[in-house]
ROSE-4610 file (N, C-alpha, C; in Angstrom, 1 decimal, always signed):
// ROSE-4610
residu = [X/X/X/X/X/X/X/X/X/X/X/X/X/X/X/X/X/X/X/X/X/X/X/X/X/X/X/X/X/X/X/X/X/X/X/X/X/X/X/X/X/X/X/X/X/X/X/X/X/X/X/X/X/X/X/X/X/X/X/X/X/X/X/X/X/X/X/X/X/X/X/X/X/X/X/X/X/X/X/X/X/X/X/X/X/X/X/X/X/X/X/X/X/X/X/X/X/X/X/X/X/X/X/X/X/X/X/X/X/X/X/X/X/X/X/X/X/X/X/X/X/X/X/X/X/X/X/X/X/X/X/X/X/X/X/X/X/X/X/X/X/X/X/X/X/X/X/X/X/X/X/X/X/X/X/X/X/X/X/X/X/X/X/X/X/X/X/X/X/X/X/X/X/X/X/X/X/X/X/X/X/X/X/X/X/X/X/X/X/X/X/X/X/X/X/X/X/X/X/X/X/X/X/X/X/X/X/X/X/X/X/X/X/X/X/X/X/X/X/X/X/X/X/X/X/X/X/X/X/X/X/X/X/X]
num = [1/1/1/2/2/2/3/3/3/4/4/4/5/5/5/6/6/6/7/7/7/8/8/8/9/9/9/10/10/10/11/11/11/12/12/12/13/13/13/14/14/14/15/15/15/16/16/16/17/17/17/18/18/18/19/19/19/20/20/20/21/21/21/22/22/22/23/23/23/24/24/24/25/25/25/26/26/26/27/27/27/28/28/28/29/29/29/30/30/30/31/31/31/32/32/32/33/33/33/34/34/34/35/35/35/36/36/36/37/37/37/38/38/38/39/39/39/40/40/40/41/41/41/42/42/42/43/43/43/44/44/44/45/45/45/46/46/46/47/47/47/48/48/48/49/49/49/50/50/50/51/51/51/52/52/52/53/53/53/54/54/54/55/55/55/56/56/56/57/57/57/58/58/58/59/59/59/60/60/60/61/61/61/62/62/62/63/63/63/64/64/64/65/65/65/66/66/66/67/67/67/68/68/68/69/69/69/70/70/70/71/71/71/72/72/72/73/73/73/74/74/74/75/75/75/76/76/76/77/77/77/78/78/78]
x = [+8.5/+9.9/+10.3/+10.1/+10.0/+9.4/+8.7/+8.2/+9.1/+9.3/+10.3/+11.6/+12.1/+13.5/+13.4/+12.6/+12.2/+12.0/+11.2/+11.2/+12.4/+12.9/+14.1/+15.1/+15.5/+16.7/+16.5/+15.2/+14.9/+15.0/+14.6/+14.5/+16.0/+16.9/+18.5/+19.2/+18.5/+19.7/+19.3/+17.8/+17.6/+17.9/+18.2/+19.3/+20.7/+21.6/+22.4/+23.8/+22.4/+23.1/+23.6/+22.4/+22.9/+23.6/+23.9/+25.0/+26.2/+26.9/+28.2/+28.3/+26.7/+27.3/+27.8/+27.0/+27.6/+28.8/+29.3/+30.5/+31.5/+31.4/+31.6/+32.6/+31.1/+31.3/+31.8/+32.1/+32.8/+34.4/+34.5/+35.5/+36.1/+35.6/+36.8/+35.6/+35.4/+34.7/+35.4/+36.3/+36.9/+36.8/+36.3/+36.2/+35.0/+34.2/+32.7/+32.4/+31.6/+31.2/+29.8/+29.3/+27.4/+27.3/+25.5/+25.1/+24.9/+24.2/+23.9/+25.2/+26.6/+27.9/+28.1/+27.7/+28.5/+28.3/+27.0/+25.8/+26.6/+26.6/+27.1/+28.3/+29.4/+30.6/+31.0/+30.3/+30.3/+29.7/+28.7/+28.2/+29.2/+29.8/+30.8/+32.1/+32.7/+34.0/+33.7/+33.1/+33.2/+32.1/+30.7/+29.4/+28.9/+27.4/+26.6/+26.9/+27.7/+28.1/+28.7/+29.2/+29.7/+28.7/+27.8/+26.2/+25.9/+26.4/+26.1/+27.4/+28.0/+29.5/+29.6/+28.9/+28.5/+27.1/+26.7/+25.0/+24.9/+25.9/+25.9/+25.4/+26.5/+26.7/+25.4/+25.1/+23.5/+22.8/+22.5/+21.1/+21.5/+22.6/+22.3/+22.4/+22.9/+22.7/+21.4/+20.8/+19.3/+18.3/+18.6/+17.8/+18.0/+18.9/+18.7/+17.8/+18.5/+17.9/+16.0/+16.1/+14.7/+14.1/+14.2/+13.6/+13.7/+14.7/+14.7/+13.5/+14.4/+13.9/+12.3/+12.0/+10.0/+9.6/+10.0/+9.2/+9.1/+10.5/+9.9/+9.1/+9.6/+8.3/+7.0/+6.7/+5.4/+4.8/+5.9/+5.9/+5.4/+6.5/+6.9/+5.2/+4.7/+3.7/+2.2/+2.5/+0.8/+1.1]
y = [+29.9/+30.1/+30.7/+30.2/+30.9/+32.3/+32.4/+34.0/+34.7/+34.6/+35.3/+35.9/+34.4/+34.3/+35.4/+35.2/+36.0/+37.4/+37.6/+38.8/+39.7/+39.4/+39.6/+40.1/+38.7/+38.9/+40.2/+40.0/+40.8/+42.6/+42.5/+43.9/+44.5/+43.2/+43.7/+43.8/+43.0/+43.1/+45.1/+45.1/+46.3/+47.3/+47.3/+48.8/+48.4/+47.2/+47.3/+48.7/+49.3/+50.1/+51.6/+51.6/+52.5/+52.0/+50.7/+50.1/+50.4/+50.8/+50.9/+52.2/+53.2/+54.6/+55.3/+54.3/+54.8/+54.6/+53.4/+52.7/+53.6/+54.1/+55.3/+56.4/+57.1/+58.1/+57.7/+56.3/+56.5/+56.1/+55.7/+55.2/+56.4/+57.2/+58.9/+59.6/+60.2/+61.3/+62.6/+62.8/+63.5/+64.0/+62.5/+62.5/+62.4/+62.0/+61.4/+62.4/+63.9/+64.6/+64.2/+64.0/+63.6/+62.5/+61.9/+60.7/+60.8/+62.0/+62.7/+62.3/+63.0/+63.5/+62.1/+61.2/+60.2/+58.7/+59.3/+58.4/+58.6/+60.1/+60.5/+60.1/+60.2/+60.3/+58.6/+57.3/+56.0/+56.0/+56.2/+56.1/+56.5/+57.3/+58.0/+57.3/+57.5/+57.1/+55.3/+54.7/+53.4/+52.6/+52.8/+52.4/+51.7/+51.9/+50.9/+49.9/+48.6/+47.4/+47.5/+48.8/+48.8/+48.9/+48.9/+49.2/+47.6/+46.7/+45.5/+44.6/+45.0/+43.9/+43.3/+43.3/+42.6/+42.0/+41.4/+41.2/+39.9/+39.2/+37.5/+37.1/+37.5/+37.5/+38.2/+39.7/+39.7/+38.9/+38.7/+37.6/+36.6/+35.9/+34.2/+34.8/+35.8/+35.9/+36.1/+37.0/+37.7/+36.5/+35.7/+34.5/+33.7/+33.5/+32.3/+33.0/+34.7/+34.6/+35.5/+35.6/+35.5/+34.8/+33.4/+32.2/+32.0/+32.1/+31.6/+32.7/+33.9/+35.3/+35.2/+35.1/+35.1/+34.2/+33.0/+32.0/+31.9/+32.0/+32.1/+33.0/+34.7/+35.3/+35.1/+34.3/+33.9/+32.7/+32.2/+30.9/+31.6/+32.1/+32.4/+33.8/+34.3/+34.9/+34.2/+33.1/+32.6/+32.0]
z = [-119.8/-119.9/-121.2/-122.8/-123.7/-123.8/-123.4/-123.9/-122.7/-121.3/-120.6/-121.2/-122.0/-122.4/-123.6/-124.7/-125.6/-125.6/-124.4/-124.3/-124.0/-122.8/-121.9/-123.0/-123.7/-124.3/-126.0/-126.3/-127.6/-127.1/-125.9/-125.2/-125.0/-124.4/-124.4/-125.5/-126.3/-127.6/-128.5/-128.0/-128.5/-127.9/-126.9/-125.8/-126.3/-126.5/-127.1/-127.5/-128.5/-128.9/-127.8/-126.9/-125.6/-124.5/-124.6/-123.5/-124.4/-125.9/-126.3/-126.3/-126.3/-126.1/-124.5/-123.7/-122.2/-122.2/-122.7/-122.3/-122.9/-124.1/-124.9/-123.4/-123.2/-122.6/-121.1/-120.7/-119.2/-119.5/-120.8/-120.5/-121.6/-122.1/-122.9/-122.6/-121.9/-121.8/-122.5/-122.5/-123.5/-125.0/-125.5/-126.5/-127.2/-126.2/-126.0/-125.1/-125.1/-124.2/-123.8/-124.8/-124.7/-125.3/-125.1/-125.4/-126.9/-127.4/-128.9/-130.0/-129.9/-129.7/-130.1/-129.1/-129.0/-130.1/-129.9/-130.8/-132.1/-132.8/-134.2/-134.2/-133.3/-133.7/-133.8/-133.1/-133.3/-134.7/-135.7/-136.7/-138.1/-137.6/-138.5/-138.3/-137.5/-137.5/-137.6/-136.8/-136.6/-137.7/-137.7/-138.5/-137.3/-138.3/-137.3/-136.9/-137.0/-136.7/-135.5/-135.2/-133.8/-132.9/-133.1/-132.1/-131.9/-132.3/-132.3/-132.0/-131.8/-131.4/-130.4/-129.3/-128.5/-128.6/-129.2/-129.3/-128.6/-129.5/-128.8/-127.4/-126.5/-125.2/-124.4/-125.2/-124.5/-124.5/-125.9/-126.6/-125.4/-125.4/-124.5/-123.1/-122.6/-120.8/-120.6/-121.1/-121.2/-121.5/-122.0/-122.9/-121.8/-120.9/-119.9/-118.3/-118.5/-117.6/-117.3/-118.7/-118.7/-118.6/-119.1/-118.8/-117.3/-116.7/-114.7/-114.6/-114.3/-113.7/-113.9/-115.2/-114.9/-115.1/-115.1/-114.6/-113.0/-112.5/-110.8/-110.8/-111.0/-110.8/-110.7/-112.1/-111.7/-111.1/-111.2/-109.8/-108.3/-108.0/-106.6/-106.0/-107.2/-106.9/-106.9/-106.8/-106.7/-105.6]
């Protein structure tokens, strides 16, 4: 269960930063034409801490459900 949880959630918290740049571009595409674009113009106008403003909420969803998610898996496959 620990190493699931661990895994799972260290892997989410590290995309992170590409779940605020999508969100970026669906929600102003306007302003936000590309992923590149979009990447620079968050770093500049906002800083990196905005790549992380949601971290919390990944870390513990990802952390619980890594622990379920691959322990059944490897339950449910033997």
């Amino acid at each position: 269960m620990v190493s699931g949880a661990l895994c799972c959630s260290v892997v989410h918290l590290g995309v992170t930063p590409l779940d605020v740049v999508k969100t970026k571009l669906q929600t102003d595409p306007v302003n936000y034409p590309g992923p590149i674009i979009a990447f620079k113009k968050v770093v500049n106008e906002e800083g990196l801490s905005t790549f992380f403003s949601g971290w919390a909420p990944t870390f513990v969803g990802f952390f619980c459900w890594g622990a379920v998610g691959y322990t059944l898996t490897e339950f449910l496959k033997r």
